[in-house]
Backbone atoms as SQL, in Angstrom:
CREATE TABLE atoms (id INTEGER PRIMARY KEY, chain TEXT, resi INTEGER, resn TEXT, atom TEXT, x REAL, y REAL, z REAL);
INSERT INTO atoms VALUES
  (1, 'A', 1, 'UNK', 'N', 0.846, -1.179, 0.000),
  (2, 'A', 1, 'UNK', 'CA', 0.000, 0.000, 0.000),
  (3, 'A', 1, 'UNK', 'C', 0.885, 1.234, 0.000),
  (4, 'A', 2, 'UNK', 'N', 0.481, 2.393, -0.962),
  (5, 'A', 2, 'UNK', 'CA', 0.877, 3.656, -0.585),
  (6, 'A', 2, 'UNK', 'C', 0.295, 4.581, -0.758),
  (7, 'A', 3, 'UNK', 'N', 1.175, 5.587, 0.291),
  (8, 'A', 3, 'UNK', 'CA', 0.552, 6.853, -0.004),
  (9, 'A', 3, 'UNK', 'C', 0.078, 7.510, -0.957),
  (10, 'A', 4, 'UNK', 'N', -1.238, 8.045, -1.300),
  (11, 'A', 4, 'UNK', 'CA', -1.800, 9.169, -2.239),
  (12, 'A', 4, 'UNK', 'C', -2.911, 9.951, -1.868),
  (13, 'A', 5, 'UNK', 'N', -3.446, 10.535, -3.094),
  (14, 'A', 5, 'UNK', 'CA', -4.609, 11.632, -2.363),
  (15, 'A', 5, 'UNK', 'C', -5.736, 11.537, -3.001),
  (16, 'A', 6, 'UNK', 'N', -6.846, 11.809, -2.556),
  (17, 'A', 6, 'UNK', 'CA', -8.314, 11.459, -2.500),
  (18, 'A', 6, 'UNK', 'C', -8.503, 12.889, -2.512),
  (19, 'A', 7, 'UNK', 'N', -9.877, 13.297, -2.979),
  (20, 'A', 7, 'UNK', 'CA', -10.696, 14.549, -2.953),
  (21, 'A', 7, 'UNK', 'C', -11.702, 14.352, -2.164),
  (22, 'A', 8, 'UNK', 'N', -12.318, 14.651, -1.135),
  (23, 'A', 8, 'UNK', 'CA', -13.198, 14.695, -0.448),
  (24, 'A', 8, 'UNK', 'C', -13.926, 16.016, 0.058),
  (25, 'A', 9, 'UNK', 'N', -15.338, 16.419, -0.859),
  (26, 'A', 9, 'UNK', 'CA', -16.127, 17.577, -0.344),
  (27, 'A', 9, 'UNK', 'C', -15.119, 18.791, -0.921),
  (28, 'A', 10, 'UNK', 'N', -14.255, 18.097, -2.301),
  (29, 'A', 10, 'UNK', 'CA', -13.392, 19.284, -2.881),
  (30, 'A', 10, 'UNK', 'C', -12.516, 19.784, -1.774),
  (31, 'A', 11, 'UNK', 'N', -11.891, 18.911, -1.205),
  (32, 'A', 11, 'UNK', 'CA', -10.614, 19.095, -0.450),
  (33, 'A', 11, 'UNK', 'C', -9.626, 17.511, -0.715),
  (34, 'A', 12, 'UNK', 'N', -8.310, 18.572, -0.658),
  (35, 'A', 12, 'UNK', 'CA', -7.595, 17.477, -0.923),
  (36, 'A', 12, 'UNK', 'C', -7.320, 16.494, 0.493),
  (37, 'A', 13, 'UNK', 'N', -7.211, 15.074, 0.547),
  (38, 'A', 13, 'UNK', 'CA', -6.920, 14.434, 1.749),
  (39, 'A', 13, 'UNK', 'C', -5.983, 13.228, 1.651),
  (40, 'A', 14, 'UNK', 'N', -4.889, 13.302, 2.455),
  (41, 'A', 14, 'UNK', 'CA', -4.049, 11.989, 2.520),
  (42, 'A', 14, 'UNK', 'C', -4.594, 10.828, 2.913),
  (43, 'A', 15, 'UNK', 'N', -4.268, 9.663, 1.704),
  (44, 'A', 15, 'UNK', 'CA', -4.720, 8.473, 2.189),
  (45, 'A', 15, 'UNK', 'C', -3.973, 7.311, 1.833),
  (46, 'A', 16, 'UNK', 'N', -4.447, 6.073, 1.854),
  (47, 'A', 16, 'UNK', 'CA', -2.937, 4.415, 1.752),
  (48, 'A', 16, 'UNK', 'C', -4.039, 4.568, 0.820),
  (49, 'A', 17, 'UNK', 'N', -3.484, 4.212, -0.191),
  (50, 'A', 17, 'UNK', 'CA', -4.268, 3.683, -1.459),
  (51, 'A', 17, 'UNK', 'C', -4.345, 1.811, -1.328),
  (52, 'A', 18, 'UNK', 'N', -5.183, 1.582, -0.941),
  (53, 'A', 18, 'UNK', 'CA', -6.273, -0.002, -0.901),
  (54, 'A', 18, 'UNK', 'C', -6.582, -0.131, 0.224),
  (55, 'A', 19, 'UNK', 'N', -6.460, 0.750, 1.087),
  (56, 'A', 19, 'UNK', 'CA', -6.965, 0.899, 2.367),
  (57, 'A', 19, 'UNK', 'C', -8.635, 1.138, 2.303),
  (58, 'A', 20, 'UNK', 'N', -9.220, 0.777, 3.494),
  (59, 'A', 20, 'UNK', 'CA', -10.749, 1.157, 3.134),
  (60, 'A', 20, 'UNK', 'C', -10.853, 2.688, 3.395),
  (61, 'A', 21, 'UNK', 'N', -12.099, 3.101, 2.362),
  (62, 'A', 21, 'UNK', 'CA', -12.134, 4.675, 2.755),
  (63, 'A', 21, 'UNK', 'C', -12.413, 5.173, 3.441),
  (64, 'A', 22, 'UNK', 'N', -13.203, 4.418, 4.417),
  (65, 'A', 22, 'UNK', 'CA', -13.479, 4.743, 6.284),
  (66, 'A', 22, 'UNK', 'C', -12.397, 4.746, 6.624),
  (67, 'A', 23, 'UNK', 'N', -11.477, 4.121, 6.440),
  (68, 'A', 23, 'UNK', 'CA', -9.680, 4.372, 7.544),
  (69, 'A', 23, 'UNK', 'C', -9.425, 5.461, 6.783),
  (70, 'A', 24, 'UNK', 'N', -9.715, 6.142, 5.566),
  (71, 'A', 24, 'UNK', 'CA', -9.334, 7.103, 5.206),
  (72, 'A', 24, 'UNK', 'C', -9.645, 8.376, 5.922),
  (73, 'A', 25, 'UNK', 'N', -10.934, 8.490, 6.162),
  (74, 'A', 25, 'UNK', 'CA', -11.711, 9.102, 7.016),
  (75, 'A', 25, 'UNK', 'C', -11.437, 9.182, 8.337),
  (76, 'A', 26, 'UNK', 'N', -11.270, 8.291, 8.730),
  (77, 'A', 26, 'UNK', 'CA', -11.099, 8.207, 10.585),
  (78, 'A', 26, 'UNK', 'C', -9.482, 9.206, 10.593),
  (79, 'A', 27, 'UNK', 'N', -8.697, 8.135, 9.382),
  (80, 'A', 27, 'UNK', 'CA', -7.166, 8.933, 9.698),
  (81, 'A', 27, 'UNK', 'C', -7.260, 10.427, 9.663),
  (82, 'A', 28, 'UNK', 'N', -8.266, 11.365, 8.854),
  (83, 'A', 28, 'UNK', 'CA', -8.164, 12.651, 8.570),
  (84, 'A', 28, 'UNK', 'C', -9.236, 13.073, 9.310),
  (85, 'A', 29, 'UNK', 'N', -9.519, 12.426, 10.439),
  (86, 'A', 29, 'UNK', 'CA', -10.540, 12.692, 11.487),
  (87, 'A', 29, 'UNK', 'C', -12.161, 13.523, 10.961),
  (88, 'A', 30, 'UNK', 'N', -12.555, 12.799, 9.935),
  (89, 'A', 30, 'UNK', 'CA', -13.651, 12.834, 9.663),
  (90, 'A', 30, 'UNK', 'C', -14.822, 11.710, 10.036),
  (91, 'A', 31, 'UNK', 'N', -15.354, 12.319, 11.012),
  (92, 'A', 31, 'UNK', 'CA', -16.493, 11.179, 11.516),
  (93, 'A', 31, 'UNK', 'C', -17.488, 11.362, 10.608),
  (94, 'A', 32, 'UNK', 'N', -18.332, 12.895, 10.291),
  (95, 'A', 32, 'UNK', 'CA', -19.432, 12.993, 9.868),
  (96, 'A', 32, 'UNK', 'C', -19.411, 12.646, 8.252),
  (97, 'A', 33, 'UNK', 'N', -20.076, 11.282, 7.737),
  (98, 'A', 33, 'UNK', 'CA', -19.802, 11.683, 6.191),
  (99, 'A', 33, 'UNK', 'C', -21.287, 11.767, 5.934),
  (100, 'A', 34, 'UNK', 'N', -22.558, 11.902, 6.758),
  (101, 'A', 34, 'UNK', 'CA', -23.776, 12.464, 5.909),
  (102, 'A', 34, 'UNK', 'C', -24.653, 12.739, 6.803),
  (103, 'A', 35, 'UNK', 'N', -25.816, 13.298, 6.817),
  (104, 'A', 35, 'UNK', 'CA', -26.624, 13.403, 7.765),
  (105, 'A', 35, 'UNK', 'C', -28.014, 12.535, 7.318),
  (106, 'A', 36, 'UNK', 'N', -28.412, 11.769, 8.432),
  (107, 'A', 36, 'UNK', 'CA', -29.717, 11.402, 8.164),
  (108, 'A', 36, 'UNK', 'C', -31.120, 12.518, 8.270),
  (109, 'A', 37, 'UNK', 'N', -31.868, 11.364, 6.629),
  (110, 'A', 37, 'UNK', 'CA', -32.607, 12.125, 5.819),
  (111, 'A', 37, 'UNK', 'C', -33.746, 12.460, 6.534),
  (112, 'A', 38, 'UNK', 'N', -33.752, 11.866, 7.792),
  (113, 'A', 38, 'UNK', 'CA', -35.516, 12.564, 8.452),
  (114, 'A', 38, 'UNK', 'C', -35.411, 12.976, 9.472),
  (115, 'A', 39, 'UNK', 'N', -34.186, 12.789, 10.632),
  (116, 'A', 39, 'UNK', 'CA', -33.709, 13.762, 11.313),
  (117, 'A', 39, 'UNK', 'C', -33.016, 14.377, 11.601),
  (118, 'A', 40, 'UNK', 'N', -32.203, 14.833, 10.196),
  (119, 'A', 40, 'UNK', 'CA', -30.836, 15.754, 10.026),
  (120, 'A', 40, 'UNK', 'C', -29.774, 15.274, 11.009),
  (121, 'A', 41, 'UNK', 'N', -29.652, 14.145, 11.600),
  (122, 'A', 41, 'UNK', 'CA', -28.862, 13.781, 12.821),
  (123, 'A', 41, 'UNK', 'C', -27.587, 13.698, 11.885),
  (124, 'A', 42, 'UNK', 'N', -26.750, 14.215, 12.135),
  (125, 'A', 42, 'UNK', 'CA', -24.821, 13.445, 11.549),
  (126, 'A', 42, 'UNK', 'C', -24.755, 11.897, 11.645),
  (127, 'A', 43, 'UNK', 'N', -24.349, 11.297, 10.602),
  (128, 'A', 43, 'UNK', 'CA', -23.881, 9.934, 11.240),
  (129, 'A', 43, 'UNK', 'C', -22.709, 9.968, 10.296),
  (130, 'A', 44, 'UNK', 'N', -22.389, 8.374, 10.762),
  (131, 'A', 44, 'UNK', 'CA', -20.916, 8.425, 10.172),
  (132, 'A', 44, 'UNK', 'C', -20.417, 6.684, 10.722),
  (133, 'A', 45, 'UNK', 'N', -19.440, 6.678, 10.384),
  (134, 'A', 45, 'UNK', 'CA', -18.900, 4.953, 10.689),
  (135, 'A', 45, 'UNK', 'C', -19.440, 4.793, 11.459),
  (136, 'A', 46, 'UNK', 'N', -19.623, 3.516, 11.297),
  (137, 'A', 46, 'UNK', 'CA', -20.197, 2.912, 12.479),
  (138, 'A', 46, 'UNK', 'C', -20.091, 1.013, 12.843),
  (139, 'A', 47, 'UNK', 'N', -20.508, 0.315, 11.746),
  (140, 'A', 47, 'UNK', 'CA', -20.308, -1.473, 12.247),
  (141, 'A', 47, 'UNK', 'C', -18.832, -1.422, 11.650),
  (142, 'A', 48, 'UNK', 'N', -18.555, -0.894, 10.095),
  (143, 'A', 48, 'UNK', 'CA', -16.847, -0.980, 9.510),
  (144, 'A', 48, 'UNK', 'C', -17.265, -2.634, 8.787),
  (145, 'A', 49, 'UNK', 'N', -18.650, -2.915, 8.676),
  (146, 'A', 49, 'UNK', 'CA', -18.160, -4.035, 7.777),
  (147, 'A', 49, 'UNK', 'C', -19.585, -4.350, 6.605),
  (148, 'A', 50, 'UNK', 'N', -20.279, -3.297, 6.444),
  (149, 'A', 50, 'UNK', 'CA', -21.208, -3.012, 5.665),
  (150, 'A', 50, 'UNK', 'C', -22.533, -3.416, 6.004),
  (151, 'A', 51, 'UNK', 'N', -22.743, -3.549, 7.012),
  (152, 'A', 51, 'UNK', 'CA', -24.220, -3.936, 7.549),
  (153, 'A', 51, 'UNK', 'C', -25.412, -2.857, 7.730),
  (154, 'A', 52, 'UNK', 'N', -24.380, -2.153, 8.209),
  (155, 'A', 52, 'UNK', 'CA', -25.416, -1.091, 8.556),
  (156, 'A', 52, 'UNK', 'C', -25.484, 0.606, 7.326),
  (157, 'A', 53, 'UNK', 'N', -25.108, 0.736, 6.645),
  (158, 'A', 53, 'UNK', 'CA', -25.055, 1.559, 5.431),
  (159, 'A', 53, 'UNK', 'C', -24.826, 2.725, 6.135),
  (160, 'A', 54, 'UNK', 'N', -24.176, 3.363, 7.268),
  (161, 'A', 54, 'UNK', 'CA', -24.458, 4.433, 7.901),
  (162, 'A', 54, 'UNK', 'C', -23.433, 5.304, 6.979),
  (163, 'A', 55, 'UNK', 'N', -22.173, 4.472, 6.431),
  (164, 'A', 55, 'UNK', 'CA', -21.289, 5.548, 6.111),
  (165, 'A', 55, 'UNK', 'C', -21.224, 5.563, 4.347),
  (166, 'A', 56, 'UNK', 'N', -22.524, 5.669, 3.875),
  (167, 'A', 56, 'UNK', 'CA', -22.748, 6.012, 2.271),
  (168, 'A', 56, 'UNK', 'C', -22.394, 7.034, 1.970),
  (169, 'A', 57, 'UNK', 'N', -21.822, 7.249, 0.823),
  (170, 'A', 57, 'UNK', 'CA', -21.230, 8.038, 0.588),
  (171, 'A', 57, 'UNK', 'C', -21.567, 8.444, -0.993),
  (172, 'A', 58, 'UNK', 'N', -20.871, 9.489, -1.862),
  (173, 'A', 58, 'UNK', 'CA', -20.859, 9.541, -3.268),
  (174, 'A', 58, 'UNK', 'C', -19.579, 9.075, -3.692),
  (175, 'A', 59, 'UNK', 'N', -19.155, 8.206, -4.726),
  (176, 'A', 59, 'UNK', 'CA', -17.588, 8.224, -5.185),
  (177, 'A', 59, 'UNK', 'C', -17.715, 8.197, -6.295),
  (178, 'A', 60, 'UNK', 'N', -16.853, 9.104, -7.083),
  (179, 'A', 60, 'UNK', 'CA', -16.851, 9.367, -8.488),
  (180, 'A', 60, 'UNK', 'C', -18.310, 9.324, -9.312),
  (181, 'A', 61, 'UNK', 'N', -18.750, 10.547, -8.345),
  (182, 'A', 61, 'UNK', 'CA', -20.387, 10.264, -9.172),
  (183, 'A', 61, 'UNK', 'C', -20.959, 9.211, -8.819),
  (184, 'A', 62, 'UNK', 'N', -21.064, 8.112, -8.004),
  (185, 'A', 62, 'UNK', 'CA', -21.711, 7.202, -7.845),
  (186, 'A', 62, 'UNK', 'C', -22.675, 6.972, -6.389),
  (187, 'A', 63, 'UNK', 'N', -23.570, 7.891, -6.230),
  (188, 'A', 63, 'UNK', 'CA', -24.219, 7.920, -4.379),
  (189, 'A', 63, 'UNK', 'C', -24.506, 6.063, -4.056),
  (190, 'A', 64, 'UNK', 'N', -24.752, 5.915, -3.252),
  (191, 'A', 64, 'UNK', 'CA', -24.755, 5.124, -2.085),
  (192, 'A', 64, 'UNK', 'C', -23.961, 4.403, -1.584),
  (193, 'A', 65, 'UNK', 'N', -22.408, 4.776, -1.872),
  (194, 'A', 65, 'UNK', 'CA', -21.702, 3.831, -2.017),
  (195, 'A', 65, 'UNK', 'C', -21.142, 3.492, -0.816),
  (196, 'A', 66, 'UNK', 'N', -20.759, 2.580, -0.178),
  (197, 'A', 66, 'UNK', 'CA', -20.758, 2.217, 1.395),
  (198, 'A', 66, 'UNK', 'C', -19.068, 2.191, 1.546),
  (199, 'A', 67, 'UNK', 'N', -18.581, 3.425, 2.383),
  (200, 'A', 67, 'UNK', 'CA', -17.156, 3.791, 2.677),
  (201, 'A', 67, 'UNK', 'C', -16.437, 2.753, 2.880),
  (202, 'A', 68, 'UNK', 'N', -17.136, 1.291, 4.140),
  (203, 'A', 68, 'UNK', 'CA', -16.051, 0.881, 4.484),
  (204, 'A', 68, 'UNK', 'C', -16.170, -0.331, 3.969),
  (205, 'A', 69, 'UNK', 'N', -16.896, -0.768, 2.570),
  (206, 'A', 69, 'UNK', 'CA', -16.397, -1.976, 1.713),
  (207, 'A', 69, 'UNK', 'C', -15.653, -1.288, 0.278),
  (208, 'A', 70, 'UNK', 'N', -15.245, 0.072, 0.887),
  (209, 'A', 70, 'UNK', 'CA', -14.328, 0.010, -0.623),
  (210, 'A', 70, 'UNK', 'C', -12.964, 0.783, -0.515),
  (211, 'A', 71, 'UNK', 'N', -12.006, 0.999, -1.624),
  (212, 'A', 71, 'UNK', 'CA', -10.729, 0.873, -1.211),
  (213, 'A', 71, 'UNK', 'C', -10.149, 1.944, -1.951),
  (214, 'A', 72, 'UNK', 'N', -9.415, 2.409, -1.513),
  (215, 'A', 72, 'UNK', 'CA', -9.118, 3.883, -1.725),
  (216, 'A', 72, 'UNK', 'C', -8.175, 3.752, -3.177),
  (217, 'A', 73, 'UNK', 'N', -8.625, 4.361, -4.166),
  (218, 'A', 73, 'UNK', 'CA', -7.577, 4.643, -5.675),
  (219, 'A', 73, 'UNK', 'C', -7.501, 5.573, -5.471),
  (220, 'A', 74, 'UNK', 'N', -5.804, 5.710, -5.778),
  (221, 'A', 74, 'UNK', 'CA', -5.721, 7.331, -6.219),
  (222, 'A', 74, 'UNK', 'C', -6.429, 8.092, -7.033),
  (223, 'A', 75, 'UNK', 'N', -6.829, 9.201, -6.422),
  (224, 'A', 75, 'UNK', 'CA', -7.620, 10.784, -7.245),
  (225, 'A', 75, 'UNK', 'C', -9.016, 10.281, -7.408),
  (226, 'A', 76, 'UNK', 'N', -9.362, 9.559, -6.556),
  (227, 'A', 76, 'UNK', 'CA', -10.822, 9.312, -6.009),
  (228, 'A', 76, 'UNK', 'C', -11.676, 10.422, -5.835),
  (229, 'A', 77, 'UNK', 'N', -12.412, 10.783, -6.386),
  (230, 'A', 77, 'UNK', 'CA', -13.776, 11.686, -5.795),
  (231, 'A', 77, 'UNK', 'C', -14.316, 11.571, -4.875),
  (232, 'A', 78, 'UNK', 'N', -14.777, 11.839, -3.464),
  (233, 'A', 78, 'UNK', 'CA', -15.695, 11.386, -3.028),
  (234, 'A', 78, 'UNK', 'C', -16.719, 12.494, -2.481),
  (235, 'A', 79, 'UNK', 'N', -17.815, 12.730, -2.252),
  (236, 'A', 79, 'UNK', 'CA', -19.091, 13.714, -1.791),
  (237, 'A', 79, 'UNK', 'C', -19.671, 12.934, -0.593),
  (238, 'A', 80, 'UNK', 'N', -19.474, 13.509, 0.876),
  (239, 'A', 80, 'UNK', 'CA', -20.486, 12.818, 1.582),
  (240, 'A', 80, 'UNK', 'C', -21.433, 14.318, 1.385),
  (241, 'A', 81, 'UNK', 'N', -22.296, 13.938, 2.588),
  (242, 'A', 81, 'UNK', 'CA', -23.717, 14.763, 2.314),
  (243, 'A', 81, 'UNK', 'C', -23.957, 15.571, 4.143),
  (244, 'A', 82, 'UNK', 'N', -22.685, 15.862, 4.683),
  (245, 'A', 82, 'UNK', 'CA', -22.656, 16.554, 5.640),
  (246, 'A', 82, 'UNK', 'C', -21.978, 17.983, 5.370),
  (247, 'A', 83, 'UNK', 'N', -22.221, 18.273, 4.181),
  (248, 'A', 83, 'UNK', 'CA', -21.841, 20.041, 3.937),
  (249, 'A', 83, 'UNK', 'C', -22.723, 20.138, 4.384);
């Protein structure tokens, strides 16, 4: 694995490229990646093994995509939905 960089919410962020993108997240101390849709609550990681969909995300144009079954490529897009 090595080092590269990911875009997240149009910021640049260090990450291990094949690492999951939740460790990407946790490492750049981002908990919140969206807010839930009926009571604006923040959520964010949470089981780390895809059960619970809490940490969906957008990647390269693609929404629902679940952070911590996928693996970080370099110059990754990603949009969560906690702007």
């Amino acid at each position: 694995m090595s080092a590269t960089q990911i875009t997240v919410d149009g910021e640049a962020v260090d990450a291990t490229a094949g690492s999951s993108l939740t460790a990407a997240f946790v490492a750049a101390r981002r908990w919140r990646l969206r807010d839930n849709p009926v009571s604006g609550e923040p959520r964010g990681p949470f089981c780390g093994m895809g059960v619970c969909f809490e940490c969906e995300v957008t990647v390269d144009g693609r929404p629902g995509v679940r952070a911590c079954l996928t693996r970080v490529v370099p110059g990754m897009t990603v949009e969560t939905g906690s702007r």
